[in-house]
VMD Tcl script that builds the backbone (N, CA, C; Angstrom):
set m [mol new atoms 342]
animate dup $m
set s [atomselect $m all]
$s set {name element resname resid chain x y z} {
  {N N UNK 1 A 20.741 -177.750 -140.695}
  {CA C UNK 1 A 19.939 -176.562 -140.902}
  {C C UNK 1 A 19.406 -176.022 -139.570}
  {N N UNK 2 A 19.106 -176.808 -138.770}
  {CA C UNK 2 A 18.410 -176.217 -137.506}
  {C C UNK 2 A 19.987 -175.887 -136.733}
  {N N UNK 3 A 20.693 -175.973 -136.517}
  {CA C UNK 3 A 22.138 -175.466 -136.166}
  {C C UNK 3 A 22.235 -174.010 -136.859}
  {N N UNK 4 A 22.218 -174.099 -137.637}
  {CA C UNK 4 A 21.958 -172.384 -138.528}
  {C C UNK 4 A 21.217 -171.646 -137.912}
  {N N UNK 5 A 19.892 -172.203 -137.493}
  {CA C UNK 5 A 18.273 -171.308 -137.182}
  {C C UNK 5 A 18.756 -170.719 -135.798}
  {N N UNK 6 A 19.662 -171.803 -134.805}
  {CA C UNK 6 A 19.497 -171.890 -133.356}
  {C C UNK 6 A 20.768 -170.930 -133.618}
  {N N UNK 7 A 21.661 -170.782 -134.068}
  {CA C UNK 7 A 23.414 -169.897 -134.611}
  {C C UNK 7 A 22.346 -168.033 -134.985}
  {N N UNK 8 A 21.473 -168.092 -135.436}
  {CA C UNK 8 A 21.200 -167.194 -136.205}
  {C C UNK 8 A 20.079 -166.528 -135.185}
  {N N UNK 9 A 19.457 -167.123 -134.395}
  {CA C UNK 9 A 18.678 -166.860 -133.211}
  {C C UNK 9 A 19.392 -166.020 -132.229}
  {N N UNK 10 A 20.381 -166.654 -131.823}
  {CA C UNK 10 A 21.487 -166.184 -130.512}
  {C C UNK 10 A 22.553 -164.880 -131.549}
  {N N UNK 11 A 22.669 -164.771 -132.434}
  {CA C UNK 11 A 23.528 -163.651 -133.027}
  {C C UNK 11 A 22.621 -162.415 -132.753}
  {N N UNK 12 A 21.331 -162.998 -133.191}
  {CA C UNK 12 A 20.165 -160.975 -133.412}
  {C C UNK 12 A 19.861 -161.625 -132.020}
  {N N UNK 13 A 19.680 -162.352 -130.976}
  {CA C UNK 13 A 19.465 -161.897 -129.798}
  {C C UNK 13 A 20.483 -160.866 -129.322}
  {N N UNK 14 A 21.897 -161.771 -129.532}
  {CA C UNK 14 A 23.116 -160.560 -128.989}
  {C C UNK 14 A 22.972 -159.045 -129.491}
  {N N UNK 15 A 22.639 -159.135 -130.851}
  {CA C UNK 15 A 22.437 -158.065 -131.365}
  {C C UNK 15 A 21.515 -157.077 -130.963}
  {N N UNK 16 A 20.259 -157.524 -130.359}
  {CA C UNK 16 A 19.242 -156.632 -130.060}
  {C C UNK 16 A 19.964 -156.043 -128.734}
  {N N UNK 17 A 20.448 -157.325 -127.548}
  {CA C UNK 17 A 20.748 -156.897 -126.622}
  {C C UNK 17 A 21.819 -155.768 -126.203}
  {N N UNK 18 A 22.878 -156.243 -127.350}
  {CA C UNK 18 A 24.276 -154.858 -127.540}
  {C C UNK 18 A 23.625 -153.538 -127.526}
  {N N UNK 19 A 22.038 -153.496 -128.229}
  {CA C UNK 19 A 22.164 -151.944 -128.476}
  {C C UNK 19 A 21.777 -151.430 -126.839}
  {N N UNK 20 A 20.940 -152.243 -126.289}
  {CA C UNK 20 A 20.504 -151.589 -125.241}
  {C C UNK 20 A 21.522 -151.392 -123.935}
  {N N UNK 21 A 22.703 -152.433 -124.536}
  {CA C UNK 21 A 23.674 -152.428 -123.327}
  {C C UNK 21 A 24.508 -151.491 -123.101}
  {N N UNK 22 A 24.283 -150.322 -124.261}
  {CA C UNK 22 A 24.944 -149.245 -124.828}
  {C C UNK 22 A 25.137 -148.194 -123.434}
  {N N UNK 23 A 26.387 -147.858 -122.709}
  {CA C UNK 23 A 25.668 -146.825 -122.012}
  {C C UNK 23 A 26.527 -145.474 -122.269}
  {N N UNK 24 A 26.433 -144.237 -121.369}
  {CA C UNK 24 A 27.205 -143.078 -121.523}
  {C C UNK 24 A 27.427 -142.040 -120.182}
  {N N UNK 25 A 28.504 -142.000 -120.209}
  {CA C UNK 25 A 29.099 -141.345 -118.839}
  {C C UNK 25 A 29.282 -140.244 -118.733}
  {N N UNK 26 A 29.047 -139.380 -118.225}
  {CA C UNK 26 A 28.949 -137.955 -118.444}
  {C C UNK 26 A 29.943 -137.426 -116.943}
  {N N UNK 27 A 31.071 -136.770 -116.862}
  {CA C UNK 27 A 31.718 -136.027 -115.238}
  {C C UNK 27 A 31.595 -135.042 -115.636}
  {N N UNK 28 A 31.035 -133.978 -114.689}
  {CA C UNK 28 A 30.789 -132.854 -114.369}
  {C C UNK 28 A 31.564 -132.511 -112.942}
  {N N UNK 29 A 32.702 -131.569 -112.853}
  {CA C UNK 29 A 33.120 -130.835 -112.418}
  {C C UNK 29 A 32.612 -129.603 -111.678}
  {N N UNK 30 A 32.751 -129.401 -109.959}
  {CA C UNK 30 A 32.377 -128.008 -109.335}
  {C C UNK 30 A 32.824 -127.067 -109.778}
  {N N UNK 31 A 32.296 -125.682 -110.461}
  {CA C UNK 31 A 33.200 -124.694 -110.730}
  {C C UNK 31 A 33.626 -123.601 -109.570}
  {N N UNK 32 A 33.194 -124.172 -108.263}
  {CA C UNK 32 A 33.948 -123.307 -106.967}
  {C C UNK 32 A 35.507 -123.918 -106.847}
  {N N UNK 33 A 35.998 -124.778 -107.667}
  {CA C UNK 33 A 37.414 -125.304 -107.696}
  {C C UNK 33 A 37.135 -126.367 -105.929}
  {N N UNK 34 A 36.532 -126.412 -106.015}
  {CA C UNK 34 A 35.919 -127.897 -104.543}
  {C C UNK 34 A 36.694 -129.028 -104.667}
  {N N UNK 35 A 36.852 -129.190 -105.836}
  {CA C UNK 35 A 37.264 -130.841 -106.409}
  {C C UNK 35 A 35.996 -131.810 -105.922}
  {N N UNK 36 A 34.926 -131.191 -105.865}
  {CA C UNK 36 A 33.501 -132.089 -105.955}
  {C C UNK 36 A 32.990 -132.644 -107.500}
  {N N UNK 37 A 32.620 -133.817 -108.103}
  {CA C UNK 37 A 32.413 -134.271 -109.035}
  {C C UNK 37 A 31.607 -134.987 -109.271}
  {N N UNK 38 A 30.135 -134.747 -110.371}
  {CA C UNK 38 A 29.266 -136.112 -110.014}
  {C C UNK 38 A 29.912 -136.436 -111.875}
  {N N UNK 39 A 28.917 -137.647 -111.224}
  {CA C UNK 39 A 29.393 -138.763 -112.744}
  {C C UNK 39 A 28.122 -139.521 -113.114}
  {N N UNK 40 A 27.655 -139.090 -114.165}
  {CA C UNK 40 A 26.609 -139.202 -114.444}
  {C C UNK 40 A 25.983 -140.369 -115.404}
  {N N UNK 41 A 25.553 -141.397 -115.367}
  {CA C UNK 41 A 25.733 -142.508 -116.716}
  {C C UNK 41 A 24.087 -142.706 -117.332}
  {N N UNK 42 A 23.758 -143.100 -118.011}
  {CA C UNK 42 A 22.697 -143.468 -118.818}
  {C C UNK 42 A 22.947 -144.531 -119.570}
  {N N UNK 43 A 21.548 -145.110 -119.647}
  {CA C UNK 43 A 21.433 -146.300 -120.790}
  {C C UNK 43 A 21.275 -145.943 -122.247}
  {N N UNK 44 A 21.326 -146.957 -123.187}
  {CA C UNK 44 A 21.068 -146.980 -124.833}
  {C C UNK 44 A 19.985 -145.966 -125.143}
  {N N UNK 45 A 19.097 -145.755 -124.413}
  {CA C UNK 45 A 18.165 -145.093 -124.700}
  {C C UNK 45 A 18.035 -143.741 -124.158}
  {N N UNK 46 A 19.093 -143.097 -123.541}
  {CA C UNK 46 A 19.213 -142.245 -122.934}
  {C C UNK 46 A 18.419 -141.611 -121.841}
  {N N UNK 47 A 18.131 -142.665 -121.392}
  {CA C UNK 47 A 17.592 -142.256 -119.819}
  {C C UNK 47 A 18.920 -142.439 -118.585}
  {N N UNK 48 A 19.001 -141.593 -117.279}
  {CA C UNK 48 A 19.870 -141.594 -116.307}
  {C C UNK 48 A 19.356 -142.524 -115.754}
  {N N UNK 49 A 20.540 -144.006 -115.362}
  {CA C UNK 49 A 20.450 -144.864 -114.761}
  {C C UNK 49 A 21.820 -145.061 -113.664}
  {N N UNK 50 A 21.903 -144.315 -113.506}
  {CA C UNK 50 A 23.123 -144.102 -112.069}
  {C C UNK 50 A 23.661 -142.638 -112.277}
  {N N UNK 51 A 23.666 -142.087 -110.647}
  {CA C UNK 51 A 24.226 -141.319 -109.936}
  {C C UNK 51 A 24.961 -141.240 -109.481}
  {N N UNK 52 A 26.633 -141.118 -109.375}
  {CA C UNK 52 A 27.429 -141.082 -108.349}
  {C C UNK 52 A 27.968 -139.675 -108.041}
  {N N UNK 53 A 28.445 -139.764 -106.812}
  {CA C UNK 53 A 29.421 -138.091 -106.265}
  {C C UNK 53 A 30.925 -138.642 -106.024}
  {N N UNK 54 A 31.462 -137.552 -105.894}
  {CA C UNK 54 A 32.836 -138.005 -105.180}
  {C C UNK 54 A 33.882 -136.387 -105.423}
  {N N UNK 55 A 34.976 -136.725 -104.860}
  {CA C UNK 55 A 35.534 -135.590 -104.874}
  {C C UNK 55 A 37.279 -136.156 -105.162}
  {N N UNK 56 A 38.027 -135.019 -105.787}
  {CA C UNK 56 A 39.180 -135.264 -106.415}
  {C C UNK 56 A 40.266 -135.637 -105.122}
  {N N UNK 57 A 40.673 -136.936 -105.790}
  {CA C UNK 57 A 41.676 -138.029 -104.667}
  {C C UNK 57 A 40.793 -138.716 -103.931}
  {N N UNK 58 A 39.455 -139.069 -104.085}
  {CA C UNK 58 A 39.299 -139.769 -103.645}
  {C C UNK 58 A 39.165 -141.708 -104.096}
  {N N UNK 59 A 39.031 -142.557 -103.099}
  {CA C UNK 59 A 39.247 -143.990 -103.249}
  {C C UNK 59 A 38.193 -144.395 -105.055}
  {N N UNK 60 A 37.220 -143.821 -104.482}
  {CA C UNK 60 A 35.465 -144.500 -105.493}
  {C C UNK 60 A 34.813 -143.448 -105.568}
  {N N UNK 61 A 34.572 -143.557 -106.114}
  {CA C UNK 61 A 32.577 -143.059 -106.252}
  {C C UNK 61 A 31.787 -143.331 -104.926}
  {N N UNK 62 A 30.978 -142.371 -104.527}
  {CA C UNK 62 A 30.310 -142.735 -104.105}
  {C C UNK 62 A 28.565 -142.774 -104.675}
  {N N UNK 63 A 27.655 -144.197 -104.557}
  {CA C UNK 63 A 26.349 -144.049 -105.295}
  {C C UNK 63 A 25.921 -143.309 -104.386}
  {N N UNK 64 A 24.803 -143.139 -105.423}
  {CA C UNK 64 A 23.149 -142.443 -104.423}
  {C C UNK 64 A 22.067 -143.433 -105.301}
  {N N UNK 65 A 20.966 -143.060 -104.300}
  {CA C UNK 65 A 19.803 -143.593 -104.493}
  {C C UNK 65 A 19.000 -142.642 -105.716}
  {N N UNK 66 A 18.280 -142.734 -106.177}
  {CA C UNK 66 A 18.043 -141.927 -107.454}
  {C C UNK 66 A 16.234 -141.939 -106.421}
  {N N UNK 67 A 16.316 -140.932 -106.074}
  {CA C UNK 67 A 14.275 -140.298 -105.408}
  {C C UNK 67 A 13.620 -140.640 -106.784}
  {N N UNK 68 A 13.727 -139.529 -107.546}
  {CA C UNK 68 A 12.793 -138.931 -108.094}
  {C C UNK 68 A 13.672 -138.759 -109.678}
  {N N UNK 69 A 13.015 -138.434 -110.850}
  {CA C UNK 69 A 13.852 -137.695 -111.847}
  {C C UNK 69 A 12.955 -137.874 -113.082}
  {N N UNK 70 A 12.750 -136.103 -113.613}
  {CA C UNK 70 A 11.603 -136.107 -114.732}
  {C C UNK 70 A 12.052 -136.751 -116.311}
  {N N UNK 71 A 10.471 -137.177 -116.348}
  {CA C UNK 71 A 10.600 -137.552 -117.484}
  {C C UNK 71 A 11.797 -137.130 -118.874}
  {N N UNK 72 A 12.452 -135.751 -119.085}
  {CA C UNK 72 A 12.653 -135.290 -119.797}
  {C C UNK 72 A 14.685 -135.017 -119.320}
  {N N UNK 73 A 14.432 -135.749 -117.825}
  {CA C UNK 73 A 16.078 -135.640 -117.551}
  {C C UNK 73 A 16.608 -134.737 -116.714}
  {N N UNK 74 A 16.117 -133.488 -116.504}
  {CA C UNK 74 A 16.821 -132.416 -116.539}
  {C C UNK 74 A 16.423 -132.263 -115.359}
  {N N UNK 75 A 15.553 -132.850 -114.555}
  {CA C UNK 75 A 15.750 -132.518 -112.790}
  {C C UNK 75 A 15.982 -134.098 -112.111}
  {N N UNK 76 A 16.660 -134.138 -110.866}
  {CA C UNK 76 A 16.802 -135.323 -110.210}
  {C C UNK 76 A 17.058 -134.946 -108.711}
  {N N UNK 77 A 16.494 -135.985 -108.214}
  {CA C UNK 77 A 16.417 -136.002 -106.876}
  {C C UNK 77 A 17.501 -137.345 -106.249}
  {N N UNK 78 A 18.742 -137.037 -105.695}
  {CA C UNK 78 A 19.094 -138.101 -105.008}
  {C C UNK 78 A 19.292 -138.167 -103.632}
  {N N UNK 79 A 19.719 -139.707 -103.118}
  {CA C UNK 79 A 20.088 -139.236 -101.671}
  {C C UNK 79 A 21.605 -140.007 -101.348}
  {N N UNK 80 A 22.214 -139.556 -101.359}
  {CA C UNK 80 A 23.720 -140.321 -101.288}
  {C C UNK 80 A 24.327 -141.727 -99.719}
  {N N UNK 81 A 24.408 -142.568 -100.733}
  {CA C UNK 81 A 24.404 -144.139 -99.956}
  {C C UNK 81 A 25.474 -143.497 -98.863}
  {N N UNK 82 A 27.083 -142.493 -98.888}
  {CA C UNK 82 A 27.605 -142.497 -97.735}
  {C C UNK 82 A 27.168 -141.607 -96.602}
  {N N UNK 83 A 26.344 -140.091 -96.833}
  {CA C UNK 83 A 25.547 -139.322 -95.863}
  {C C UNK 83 A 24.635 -139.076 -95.268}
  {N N UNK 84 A 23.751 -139.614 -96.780}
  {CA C UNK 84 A 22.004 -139.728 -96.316}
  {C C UNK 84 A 21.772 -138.459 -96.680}
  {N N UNK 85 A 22.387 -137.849 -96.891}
  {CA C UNK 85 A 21.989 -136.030 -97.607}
  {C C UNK 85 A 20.898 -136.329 -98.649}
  {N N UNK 86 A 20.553 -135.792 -98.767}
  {CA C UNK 86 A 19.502 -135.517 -100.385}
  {C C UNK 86 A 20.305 -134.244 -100.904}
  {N N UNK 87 A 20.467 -134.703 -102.573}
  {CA C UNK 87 A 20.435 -133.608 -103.620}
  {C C UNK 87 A 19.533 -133.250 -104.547}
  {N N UNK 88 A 19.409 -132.013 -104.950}
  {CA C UNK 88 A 18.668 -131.532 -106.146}
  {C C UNK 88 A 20.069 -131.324 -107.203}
  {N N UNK 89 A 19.537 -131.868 -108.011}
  {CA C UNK 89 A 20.036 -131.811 -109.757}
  {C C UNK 89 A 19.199 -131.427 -110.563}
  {N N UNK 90 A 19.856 -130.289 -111.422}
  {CA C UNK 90 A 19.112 -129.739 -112.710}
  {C C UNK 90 A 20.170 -129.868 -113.915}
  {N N UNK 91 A 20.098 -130.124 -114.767}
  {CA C UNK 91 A 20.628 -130.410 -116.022}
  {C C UNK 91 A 20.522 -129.199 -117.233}
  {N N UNK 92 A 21.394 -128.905 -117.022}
  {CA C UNK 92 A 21.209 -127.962 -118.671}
  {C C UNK 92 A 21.993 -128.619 -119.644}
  {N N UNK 93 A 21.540 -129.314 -120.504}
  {CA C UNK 93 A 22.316 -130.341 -121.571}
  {C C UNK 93 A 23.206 -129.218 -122.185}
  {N N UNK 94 A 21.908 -128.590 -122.770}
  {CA C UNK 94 A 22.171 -127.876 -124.134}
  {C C UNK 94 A 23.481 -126.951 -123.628}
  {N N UNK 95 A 23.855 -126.812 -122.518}
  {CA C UNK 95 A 24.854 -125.589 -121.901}
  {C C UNK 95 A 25.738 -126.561 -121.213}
  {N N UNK 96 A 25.941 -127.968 -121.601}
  {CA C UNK 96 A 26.978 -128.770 -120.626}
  {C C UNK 96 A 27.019 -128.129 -119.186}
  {N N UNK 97 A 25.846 -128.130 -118.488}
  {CA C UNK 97 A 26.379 -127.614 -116.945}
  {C C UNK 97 A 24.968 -127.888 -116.361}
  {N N UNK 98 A 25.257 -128.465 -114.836}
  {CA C UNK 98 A 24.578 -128.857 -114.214}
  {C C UNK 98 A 24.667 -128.119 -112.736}
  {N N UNK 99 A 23.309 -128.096 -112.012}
  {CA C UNK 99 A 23.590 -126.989 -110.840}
  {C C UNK 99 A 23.060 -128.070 -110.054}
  {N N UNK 100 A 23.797 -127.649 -108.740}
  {CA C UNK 100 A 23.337 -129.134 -107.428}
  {C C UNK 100 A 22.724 -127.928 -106.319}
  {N N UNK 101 A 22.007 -128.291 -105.770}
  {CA C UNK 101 A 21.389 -127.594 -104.839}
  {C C UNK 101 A 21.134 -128.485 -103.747}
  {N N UNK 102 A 22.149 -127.519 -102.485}
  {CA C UNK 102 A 22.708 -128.766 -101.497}
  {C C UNK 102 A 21.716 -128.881 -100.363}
  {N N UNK 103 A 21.254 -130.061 -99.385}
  {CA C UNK 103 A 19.997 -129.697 -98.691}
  {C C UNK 103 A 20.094 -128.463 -97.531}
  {N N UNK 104 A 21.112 -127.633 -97.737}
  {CA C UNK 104 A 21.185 -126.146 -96.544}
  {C C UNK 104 A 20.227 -125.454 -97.865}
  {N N UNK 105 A 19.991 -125.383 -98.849}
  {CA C UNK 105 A 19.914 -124.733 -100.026}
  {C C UNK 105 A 20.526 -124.349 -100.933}
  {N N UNK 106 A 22.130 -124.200 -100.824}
  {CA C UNK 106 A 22.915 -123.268 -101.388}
  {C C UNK 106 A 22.997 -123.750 -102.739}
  {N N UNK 107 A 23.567 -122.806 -103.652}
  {CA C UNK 107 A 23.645 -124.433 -104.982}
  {C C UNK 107 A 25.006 -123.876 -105.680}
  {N N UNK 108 A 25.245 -124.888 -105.889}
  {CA C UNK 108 A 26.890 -125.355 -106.727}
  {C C UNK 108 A 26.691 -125.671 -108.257}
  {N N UNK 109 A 27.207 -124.433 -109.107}
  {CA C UNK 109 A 27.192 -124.974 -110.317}
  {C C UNK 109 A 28.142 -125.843 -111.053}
  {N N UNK 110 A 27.909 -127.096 -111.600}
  {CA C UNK 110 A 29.260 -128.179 -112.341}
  {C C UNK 110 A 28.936 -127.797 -113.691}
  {N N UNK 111 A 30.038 -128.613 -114.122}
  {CA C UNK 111 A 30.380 -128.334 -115.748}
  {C C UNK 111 A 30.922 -129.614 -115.975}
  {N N UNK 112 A 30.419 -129.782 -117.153}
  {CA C UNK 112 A 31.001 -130.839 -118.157}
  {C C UNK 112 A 32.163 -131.347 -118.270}
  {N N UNK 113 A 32.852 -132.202 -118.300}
  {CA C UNK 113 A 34.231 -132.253 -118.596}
  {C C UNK 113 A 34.422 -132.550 -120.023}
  {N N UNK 114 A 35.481 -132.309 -120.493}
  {CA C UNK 114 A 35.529 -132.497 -121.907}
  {C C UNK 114 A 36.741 -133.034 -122.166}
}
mol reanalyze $m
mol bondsrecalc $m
mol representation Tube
mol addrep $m
């Protein structure tokens, strides 16, 4: 019986833990045809827990450091591990498209991939 308790312990542990291990990847595409791309992931609970950039043909991803990013998602501050640049990110869920605003100022609108 205690083989059962200790069997039945470790199943809803796994279980609790699966949900949170849940995550979701989001690529967004430059629409200046750049072949610039961030890739966007979140946890079970839908908060952004990694940032990456990169551009089409390249080796990886590259991370960034995540500054700053509001409560609600939709702005982020990074600074990218290969330049040291800082970006601004704004999120428009509801419109699949995200605008980067590069540190000269200029800003680049992405899109969703689907």
């Amino acid at each position: 019986m205690k083989l059962a308790g200790v069997l039945m312990f470790f199943l809803g542990l796994g279980l609790f833990n699966s949900s949170y291990a849940q995550t979701t990847t989001w690529k967004f595409k430059a629409g200046d045809n750049s072949g610039y791309m961030a890739q966007i992931t979140s946890n079970g609970e839908g908060y952004i827990t990694k940032i990456e950039l990169g551009k089409v043909g390249d080796a990886a991803w590259t991370a960034t450091e995540i500054i700053s990013i509001t409560e609600d998602q939709d702005y982020a501050r990074v600074k990218s591990a290969g330049s040291g640049r800082v970006y601004e990110l704004t999120f428009y869920w509801g419109e699949d498209k995200m605008i980067m605003t590069l540190p000269e100022g200029n800003t680049v609108t992405y899109w969703l991939s689907k």
